[in-house]
MDAnalysis code that builds the backbone (N, CA, C; Angstrom):
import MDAnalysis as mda
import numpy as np

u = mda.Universe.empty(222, n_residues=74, atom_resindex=np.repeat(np.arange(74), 3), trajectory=True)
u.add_TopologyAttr("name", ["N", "CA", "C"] * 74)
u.add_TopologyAttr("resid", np.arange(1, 75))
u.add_TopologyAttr("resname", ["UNK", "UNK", "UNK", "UNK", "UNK", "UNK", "UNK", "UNK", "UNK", "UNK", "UNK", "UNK", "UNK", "UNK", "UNK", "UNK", "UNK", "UNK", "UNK", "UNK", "UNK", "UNK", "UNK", "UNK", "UNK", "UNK", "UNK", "UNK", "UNK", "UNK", "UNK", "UNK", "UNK", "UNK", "UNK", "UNK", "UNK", "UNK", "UNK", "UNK", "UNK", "UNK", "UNK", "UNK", "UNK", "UNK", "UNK", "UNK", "UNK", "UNK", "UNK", "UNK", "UNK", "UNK", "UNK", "UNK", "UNK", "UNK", "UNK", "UNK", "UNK", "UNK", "UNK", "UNK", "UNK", "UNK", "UNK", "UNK", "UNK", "UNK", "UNK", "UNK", "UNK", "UNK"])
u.atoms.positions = np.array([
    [-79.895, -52.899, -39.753],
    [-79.834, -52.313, -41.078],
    [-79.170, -50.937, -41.036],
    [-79.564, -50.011, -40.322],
    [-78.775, -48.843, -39.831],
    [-76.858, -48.844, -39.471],
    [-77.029, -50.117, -39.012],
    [-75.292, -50.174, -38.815],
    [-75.009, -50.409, -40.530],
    [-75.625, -51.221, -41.211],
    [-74.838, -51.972, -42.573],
    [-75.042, -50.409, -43.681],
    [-76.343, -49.385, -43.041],
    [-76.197, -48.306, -44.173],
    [-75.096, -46.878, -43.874],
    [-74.328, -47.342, -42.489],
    [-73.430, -46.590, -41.852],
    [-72.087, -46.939, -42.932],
    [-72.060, -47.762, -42.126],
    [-70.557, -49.222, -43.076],
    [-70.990, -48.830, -44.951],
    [-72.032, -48.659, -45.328],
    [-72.105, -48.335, -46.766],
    [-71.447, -46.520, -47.000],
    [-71.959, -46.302, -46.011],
    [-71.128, -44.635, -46.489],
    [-70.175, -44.308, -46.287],
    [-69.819, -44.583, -44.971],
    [-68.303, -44.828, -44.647],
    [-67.480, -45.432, -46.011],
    [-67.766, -46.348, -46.177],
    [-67.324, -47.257, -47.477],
    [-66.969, -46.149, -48.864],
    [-68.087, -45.924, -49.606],
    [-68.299, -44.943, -50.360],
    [-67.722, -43.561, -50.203],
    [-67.584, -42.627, -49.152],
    [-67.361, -41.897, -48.493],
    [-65.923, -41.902, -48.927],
    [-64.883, -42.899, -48.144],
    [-63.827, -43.320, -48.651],
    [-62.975, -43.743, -49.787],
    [-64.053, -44.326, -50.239],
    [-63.729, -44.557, -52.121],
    [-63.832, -43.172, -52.612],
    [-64.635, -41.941, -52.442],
    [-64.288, -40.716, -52.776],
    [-63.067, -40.301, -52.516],
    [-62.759, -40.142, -51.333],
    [-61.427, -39.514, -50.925],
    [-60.574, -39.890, -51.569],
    [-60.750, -41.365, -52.231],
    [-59.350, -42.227, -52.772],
    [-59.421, -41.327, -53.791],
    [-60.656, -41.720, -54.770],
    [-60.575, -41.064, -55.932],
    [-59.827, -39.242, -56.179],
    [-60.416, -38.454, -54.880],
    [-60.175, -37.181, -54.734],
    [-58.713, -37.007, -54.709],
    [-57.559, -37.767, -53.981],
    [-56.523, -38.027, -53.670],
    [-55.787, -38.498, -55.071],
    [-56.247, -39.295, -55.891],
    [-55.675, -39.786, -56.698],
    [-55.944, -38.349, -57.694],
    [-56.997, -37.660, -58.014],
    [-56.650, -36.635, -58.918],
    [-56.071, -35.564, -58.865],
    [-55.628, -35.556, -57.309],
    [-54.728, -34.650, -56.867],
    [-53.140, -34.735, -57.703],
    [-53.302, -36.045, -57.720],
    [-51.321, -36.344, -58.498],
    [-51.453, -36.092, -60.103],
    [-50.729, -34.460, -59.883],
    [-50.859, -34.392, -61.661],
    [-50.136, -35.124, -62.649],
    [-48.859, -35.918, -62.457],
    [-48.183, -36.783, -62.881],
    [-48.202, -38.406, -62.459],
    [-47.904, -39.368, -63.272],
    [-48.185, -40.761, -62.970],
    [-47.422, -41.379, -61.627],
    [-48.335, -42.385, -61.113],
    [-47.825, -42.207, -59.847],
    [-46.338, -42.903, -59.520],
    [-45.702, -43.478, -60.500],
    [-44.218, -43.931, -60.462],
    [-43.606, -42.579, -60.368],
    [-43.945, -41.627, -61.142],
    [-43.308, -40.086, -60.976],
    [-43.686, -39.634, -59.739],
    [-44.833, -39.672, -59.160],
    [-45.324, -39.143, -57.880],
    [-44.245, -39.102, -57.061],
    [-44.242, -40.566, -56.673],
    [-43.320, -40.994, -55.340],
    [-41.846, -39.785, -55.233],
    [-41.232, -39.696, -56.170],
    [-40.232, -38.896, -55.977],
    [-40.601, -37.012, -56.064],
    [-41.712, -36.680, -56.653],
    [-41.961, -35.439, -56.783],
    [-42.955, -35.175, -56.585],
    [-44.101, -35.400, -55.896],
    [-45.059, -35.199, -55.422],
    [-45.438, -36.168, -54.099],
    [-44.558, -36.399, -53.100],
    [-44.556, -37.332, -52.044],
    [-45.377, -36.523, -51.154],
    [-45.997, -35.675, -51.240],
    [-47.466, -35.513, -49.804],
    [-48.411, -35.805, -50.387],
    [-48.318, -35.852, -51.991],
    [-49.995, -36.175, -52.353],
    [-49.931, -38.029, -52.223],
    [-48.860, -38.308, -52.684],
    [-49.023, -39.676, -52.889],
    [-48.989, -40.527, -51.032],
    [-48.608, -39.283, -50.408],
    [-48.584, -40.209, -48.859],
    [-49.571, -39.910, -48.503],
    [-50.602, -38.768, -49.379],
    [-52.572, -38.796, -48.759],
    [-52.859, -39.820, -49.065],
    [-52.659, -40.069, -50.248],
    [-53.343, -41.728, -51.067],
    [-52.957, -42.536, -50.466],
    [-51.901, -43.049, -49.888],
    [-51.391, -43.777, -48.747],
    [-52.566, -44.351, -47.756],
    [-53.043, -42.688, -47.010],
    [-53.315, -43.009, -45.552],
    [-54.982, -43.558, -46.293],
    [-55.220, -42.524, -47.007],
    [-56.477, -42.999, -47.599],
    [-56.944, -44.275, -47.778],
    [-55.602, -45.411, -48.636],
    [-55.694, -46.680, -49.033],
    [-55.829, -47.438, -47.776],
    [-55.252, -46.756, -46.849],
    [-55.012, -47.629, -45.575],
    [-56.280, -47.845, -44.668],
    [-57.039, -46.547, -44.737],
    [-58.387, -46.153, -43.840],
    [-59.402, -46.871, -44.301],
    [-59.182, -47.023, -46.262],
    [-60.616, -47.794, -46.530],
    [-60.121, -49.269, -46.042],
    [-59.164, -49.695, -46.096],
    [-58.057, -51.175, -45.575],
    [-58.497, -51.824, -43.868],
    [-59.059, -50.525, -43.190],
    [-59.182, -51.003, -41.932],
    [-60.661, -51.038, -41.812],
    [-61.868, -50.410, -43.527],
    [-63.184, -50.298, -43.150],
    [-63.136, -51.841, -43.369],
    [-62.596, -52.505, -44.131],
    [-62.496, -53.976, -44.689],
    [-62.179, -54.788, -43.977],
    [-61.411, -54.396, -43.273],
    [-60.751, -55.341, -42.279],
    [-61.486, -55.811, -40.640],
    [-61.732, -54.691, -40.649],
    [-62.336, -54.352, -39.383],
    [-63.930, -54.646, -38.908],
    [-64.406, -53.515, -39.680],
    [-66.074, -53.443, -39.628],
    [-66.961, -54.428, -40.463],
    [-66.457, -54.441, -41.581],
    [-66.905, -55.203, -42.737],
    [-66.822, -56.932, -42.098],
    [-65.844, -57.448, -41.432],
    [-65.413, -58.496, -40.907],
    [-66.577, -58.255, -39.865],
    [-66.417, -57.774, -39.231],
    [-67.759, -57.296, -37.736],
    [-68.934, -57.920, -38.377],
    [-69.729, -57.015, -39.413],
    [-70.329, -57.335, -39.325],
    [-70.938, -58.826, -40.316],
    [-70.120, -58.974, -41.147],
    [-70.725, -60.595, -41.816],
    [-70.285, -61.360, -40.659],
    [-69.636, -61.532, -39.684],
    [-69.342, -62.709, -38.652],
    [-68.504, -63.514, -39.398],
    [-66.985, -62.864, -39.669],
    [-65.918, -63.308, -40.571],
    [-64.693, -63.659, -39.720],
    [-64.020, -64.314, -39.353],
    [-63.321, -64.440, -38.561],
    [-61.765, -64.991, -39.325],
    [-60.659, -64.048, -39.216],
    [-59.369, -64.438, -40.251],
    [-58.772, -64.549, -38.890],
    [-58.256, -65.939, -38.958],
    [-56.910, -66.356, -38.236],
    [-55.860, -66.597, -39.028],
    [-54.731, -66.422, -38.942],
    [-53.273, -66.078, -39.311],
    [-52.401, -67.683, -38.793],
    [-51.882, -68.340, -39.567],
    [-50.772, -69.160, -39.160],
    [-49.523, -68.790, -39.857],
    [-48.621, -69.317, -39.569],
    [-47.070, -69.432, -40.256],
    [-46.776, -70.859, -40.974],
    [-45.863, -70.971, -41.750],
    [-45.715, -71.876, -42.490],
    [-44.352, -72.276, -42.209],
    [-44.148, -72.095, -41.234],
    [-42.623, -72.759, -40.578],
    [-42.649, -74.573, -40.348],
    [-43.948, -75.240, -39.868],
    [-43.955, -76.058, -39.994],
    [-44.444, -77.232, -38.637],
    [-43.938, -75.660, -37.406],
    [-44.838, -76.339, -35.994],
    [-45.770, -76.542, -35.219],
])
């Protein structure tokens, strides 16, 4: 239970930062990209960090297992 209330703050924790990051961009974020490109590349790493709590830990711990094929056909 201690690991799953870790993985909950971490979680949360991160969804702040997003949020914090996102009110950082005083203009919409199609405008961002060209005139405000360090705030919008925080939101970036941000999107990416909560991306690997999901991917990673979250997968850990329900006992989730994603295998990957191609659709080439062999």
């Amino acid at each position: 239970m201690i690991r799953n209330q870790e993985l909950n703050d971490a979680i949360k924790n991160k969804i702040n930062e997003i949020y914090t990051a996102i009110d950082t961009i005083p203009v919409s974020l199609f405008e961002a990209i060209t005139t405000n490109s360090e705030q919008v590349a925080t939101l970036h790493m941000k999107l990416n960090e909560l991306g690997i709590l999901f991917s990673v830990d979250v997968r850990s711990i329900l006992s989730i297992i994603i295998t990957s094929t191609d659709n080439d056909g062999d």
